[in-house]
C-alpha positions as CSV (number, residue, x, y, z in Angstrom):
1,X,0.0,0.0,0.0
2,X,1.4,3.9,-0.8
3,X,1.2,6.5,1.2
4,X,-1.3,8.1,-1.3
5,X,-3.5,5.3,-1.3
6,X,-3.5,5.2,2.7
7,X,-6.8,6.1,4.2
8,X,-7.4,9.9,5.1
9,X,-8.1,10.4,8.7
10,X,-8.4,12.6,11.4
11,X,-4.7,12.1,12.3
12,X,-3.5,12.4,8.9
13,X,-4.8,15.9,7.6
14,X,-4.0,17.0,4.5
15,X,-2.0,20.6,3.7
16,X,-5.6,22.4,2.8
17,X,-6.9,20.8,6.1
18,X,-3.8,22.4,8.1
19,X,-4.1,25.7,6.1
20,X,-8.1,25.7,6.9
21,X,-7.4,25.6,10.1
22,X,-4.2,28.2,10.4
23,X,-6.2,30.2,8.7
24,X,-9.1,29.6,10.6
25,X,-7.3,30.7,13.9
26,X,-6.1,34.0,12.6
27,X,-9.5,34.6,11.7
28,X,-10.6,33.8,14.9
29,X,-7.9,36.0,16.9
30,X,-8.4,38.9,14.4
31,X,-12.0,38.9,15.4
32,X,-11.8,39.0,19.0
33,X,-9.2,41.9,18.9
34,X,-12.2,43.5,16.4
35,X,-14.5,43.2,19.6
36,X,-12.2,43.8,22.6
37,X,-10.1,47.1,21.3
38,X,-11.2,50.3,22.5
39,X,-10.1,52.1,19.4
40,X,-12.6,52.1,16.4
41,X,-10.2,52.4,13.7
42,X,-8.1,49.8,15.0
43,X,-11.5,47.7,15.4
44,X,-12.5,48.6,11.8
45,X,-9.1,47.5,10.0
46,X,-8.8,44.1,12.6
47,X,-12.8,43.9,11.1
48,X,-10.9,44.1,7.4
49,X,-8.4,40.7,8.8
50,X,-11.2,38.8,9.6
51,X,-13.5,39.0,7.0
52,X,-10.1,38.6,4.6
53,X,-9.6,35.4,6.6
54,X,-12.7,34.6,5.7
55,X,-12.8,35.2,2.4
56,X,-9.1,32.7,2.2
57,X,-11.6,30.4,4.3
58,X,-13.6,30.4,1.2
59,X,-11.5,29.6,-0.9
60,X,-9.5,26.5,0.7
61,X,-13.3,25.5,0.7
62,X,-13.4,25.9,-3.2
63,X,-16.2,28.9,-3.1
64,X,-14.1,30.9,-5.4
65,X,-17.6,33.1,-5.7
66,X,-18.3,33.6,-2.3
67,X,-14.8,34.0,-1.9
68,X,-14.8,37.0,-4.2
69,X,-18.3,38.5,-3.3
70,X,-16.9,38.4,0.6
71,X,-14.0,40.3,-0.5
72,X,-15.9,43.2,-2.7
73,X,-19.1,43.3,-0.6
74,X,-17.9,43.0,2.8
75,X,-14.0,44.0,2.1
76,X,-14.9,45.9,-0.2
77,X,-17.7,47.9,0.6
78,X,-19.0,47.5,4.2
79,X,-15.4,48.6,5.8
80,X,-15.0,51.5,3.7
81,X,-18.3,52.8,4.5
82,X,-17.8,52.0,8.3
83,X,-14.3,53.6,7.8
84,X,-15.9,57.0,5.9
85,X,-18.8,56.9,8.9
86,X,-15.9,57.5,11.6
87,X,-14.1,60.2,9.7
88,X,-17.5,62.0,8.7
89,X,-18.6,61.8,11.7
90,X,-15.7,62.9,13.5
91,X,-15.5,59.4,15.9
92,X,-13.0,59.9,18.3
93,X,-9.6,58.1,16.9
94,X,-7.7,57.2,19.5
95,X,-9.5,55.5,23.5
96,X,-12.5,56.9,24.6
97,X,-14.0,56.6,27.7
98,X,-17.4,57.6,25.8
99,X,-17.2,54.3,24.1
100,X,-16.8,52.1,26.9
101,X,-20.5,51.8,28.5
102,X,-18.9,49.1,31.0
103,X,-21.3,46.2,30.4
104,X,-18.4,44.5,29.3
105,X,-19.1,41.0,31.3
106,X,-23.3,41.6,30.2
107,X,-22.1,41.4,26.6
108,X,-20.0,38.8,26.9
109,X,-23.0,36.9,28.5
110,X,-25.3,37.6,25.4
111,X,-22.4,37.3,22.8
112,X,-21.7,33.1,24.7
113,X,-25.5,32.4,24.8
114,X,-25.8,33.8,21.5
115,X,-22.9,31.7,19.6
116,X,-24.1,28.7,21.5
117,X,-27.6,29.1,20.3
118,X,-25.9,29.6,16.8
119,X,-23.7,26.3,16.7
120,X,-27.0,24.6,18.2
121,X,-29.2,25.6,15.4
122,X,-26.4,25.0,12.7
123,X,-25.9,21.6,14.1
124,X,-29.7,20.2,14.5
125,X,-30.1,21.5,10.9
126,X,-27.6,19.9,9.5
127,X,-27.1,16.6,11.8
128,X,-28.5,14.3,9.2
129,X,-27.2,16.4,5.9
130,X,-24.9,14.3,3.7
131,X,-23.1,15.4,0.8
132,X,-22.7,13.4,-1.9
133,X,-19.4,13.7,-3.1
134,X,-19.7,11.3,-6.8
135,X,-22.4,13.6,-7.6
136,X,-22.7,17.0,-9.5
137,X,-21.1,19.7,-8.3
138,X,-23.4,21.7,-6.1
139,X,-21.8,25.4,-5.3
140,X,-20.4,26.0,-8.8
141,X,-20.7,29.5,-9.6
142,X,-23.5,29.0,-11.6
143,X,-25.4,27.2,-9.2
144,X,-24.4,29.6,-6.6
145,X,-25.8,32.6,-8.9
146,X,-29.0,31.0,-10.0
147,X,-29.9,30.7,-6.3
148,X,-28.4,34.2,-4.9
149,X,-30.3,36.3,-7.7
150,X,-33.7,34.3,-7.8
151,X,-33.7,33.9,-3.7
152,X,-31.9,37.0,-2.5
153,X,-32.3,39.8,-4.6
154,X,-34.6,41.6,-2.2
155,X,-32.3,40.8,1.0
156,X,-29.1,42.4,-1.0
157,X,-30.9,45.2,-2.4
158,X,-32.6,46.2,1.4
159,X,-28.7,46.2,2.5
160,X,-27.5,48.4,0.0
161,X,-30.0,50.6,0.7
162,X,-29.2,50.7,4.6
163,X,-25.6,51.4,3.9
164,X,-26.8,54.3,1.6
165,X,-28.8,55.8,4.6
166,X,-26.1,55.2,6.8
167,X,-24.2,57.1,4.9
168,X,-26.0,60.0,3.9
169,X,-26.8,59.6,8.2
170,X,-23.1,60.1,8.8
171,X,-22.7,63.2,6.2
172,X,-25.9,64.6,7.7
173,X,-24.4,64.0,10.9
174,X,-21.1,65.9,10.2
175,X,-22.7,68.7,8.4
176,X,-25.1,69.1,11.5
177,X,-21.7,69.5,13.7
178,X,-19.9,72.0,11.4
179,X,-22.8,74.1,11.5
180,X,-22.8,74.1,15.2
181,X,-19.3,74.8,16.0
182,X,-19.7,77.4,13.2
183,X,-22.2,79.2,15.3
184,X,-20.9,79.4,18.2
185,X,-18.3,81.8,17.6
186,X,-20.5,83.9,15.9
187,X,-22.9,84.0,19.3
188,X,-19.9,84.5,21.6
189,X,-19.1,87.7,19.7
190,X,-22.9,89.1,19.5
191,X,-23.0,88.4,23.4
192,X,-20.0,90.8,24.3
């Protein structure tokens, strides 16, 4: 018997199985530092590791489609606009005691329960799910784009149009504070 003809196991993992999880890890560790820094722009570039990682996760899975729509939606898209909210809206770069409400042990209560409901719900809808492997391929990218633009057009479009009002929210938002440090001068002169 060859090595390549030996059984593939649990013990014996293959290099995309080692990368998966290597990647996986970084991932993981890039989001917690997205969730425990204090600084939003810090949090908001860690944000831009972990859904990268994700994206690589994608493709060690052979997603390339998701792969790419994970890099120009969320990549892409949903970090630069969080990135143009905080300089619009003239976020505080560096720690702010503002930020910190100090509920920090009553979120990490509802973020647990939350995951664990998550991976409970993933796993009782999936317990009995085979994939058969002889058959046709089943996330081509053809597959995949028959599904995401006869199911999910509605879902994509309602997001686009919440990142456009939070946008035009964070330029309202930043006008709204020009114009009120702009009058203030002008009313400290009148008053003397």
């Amino acid at each position: 018997m060859n090595l390549a003809a030996a059984p593939h196991g649990f013990l014996s993992p293959t290099g995309v199985e080692i990368a998966f999880l290597l990647v996986g890890l970084v991932t993981f560790a890039a989001a917690l530092v997205t969730v425990t820094t204090r600084q939003l722009v810090h949090a908001a570039l860690w944000l831009v590791v972990a859904l990268g990682g994700l994206a690589v996760e994608y493709l060690l899975l052979t997603a390339e489609f998701i792969a790419w729509v994970q890099v120009l939606v969320y990549v892409g898209a949903v970090v630069v606009l969080l990135l143009f909210g905080l300089m619009l809206t003239k976020a505080p770069i560096g720690r702010s005691p503002d930020a910190d409400s100090g509920n920090r042990w009553a979120a990490l209560t509802v973020a647990a329960a939350a995951a664990g409901a998550l991976v409970w719900v993933v796993v009782d809808a999936f317990r009995t799910t085979w994939i058969d492997l002889d058959g046709p391929a089943a996330g081509t990218t053809r597959v995949t784009g028959e599904s995401l633009f006869r199911n999910w057009v509605l879902p994509f479009e309602a997001l686009s149009v919440l990142l456009l009002a939070a946008l035009v929210g964070a330029i309202v938002l930043s006008r709204k504070a020009k114009a009120d440090t702009a009058g203030a001068p002008a009313a400290k002169e009148g008053a003397r």
